[in-house]
C-alpha positions in Angstrom: 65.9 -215.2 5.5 67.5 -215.1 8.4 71.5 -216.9 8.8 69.9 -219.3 11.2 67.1 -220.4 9.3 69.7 -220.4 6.2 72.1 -222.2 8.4 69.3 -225.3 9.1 68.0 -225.3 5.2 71.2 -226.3 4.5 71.6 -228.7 7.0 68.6 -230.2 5.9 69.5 -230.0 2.1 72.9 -231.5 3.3 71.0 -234.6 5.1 68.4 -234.8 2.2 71.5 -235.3 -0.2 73.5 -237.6 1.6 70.9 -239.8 2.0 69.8 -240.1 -1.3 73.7 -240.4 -2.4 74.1 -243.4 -0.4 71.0 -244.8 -1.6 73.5 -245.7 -4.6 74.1 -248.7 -2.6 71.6 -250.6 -2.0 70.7 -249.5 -6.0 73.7 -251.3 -7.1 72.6 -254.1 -4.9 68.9 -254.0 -6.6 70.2 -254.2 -10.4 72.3 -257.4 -9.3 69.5 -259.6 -8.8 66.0 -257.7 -9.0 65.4 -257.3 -13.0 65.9 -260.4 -15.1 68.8 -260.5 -17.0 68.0 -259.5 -21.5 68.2 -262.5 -23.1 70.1 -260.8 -25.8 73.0 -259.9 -23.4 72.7 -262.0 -20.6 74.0 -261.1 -17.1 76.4 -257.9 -18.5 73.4 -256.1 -18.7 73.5 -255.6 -15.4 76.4 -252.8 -15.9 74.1 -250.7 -17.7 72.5 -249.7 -14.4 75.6 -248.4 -13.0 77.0 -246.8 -16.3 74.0 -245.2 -18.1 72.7 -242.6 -15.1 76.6 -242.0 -14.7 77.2 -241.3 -18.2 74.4 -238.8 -17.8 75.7 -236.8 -15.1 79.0 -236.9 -17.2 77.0 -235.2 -19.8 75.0 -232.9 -17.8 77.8 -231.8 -15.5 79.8 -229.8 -18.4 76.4 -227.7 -19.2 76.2 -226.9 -15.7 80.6 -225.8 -15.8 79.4 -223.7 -19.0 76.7 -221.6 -17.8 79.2 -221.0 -14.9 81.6 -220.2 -16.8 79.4 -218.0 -19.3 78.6 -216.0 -15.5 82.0 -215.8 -14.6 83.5 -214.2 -17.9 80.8 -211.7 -17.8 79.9 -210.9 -13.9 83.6 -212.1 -12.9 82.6 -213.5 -9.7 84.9 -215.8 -8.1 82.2 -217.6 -6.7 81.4 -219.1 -10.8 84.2 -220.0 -11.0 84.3 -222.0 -7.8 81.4 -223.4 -9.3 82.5 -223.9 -12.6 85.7 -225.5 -11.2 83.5 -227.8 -9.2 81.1 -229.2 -11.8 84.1 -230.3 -14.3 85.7 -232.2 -11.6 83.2 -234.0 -10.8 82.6 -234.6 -14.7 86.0 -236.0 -15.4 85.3 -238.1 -12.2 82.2 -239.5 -13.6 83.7 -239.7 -17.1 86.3 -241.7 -15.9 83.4 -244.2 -14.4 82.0 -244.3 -17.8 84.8 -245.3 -19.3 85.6 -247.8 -17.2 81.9 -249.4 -17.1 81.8 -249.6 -20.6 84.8 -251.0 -21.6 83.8 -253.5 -18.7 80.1 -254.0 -21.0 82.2 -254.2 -23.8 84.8 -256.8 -23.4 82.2 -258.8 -21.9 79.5 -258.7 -24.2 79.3 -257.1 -27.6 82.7 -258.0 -28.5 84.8 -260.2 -26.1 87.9 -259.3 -25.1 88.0 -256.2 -26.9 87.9 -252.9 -24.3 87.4 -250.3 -27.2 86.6 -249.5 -31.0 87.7 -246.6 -32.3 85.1 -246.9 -35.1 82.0 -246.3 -32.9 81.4 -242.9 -33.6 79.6 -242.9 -29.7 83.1 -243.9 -27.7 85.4 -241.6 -29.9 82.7 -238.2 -29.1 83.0 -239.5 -25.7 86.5 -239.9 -25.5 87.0 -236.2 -27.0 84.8 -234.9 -23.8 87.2 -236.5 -21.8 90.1 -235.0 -23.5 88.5 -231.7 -22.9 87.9 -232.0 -19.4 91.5 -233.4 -18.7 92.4 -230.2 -20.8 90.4 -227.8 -18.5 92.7 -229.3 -15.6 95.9 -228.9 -17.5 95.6 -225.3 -18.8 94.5 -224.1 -15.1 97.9 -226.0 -14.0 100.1 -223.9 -16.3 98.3 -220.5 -16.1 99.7 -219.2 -12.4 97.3 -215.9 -12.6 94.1 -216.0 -10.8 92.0 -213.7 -13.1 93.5 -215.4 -16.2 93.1 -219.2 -15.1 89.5 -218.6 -14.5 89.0 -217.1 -18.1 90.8 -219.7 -19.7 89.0 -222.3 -17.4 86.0 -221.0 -18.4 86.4 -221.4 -22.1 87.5 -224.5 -21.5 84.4 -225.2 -20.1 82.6 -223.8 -22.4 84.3 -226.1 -24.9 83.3 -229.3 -22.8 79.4 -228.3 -23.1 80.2 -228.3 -27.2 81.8 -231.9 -27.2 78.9 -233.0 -24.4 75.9 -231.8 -27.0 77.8 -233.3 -29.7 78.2 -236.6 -28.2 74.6 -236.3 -27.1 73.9 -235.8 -30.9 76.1 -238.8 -32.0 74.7 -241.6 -29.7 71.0 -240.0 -31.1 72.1 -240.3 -35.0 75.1 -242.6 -35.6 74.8 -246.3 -36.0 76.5 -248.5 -33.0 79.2 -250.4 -33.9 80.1 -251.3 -30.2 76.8 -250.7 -28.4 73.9 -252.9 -28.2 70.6 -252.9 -28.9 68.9 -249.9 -26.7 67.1 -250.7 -23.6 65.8 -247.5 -22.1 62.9 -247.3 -24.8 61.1 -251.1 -24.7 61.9 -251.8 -20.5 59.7 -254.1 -18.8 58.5 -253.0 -15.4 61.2 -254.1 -13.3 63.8 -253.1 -15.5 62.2 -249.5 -15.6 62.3 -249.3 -11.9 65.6 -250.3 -11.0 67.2 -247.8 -14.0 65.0 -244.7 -12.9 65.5 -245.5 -9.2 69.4 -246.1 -10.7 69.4 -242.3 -12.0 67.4 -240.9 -9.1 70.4 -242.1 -6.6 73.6 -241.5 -8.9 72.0 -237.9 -9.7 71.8 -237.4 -5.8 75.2 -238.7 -5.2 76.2 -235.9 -8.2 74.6 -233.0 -5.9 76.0 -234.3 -2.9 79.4 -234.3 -4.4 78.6 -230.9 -5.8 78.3 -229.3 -2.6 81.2 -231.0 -1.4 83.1 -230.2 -4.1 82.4 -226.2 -4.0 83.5 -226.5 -0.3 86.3 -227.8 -0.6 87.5 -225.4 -3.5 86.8 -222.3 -1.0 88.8 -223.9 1.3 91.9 -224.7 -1.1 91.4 -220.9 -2.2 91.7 -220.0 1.3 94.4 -221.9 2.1 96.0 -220.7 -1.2 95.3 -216.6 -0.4 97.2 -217.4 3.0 100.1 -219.1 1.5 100.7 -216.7 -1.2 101.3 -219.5 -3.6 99.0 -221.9 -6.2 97.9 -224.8 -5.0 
């Protein structure tokens, strides 16, 4: 394929994505007042819109890091590790959202005024993914070689996937203590279509930020070869 025609798929892809990112919007707008609100939980439910499908690209992003990692410590091409580097900031930045959504759900519905419980078996997994990932950041910080910060990161990422299955694993088989009733399996039709349209967007916004993300480490690393120094 020619640079030109690679030059405008890209465009396109770029367009395609943004697009669908900001469709995020009017998403968030939709879950406000389109479904009606679960009996059972009232109007909080409307949070679960925003941090389910964000909680899943928290989850998925670390798989993504580890089979760019897995590349890296065996083709050791810089360009996995860009990538690798790339998909766990993005998953601490959608961690983060997760966190904060559901202590938001949780103070307001399943047990007022209370933010978090550290005997749900569901937030504490969760919370030791986010260690992990703040981890991944810290270790890079205090490792100034190139080759060896990108091994280490690696692991690290690797490591990230582990606690991402096992929380997976834990909100499948443990008992909530914190978390209500599941929705996702019994949804009536407008509930349905305002969640998958929910993950459709915030998935978008994920590869948007993706390809962002990747450019903007290539241009830190540039910056960085010209400076002589770690940025």
């Amino acid at each position: 394929m020619s640079d030109f025609k690679k030059q405008n798929w890209s465009f396109l892809l770029d367009i395609a994505l943004v697009g669908g990112a900001f469709g995020v919007v009017p998403i968030v707008l939709v879950a406000l007042t389109y479904p009606a609100p679960l009996l059972e939980q009232g109007q909080a439910h409307r949070i679960f819109y925003l941090h389910v499908p964000v909680a899943w690209v928290a989850l998925y992003a670390p798989l993504l890091a580890a089979v760019c990692g897995l590349l890296y410590l065996f083709l050791r091409t810089e360009a996995f590790d860009v990538w690798c580097h790339a998909n766990v900031r993005l998953a601490l930045l959608f961690s983060i959202g997760v966190i904060i959504s559901g202590m938001l759900w949780a103070s307001t519905e399943w047990a007022r005024g209370v933010y978090w419980n550290w005997a749900d078996q569901r937030l504490t997994s969760f919370f030791v993914l986010f260690l992990i990932l703040c981890g991944y950041f810290l270790v890079r910080y205090l490792t100034d070689d190139p080759s060896r910060r990108a091994t280490y990161g690696a692991f690290m990422a690797i490591l990230a996937a582990a606690a991402s299955v096992l929380s997976w694993f834990v909100i499948r088989i443990s008992e909530p203590v914190a978390h209500p009733t599941p929705v996702i399996g019994d949804m009536s039709p407008r509930i349905g279509q305002t969640f998958w349209l929910g993950v459709l967007a915030f998935h978008l916004l994920f590869l948007a930020m993706l390809r962002l993300a990747v450019r903007q480490e290539w241009l830190r690393r540039a910056r960085e070869a010209l400076s002589g120094s770690k940025i």
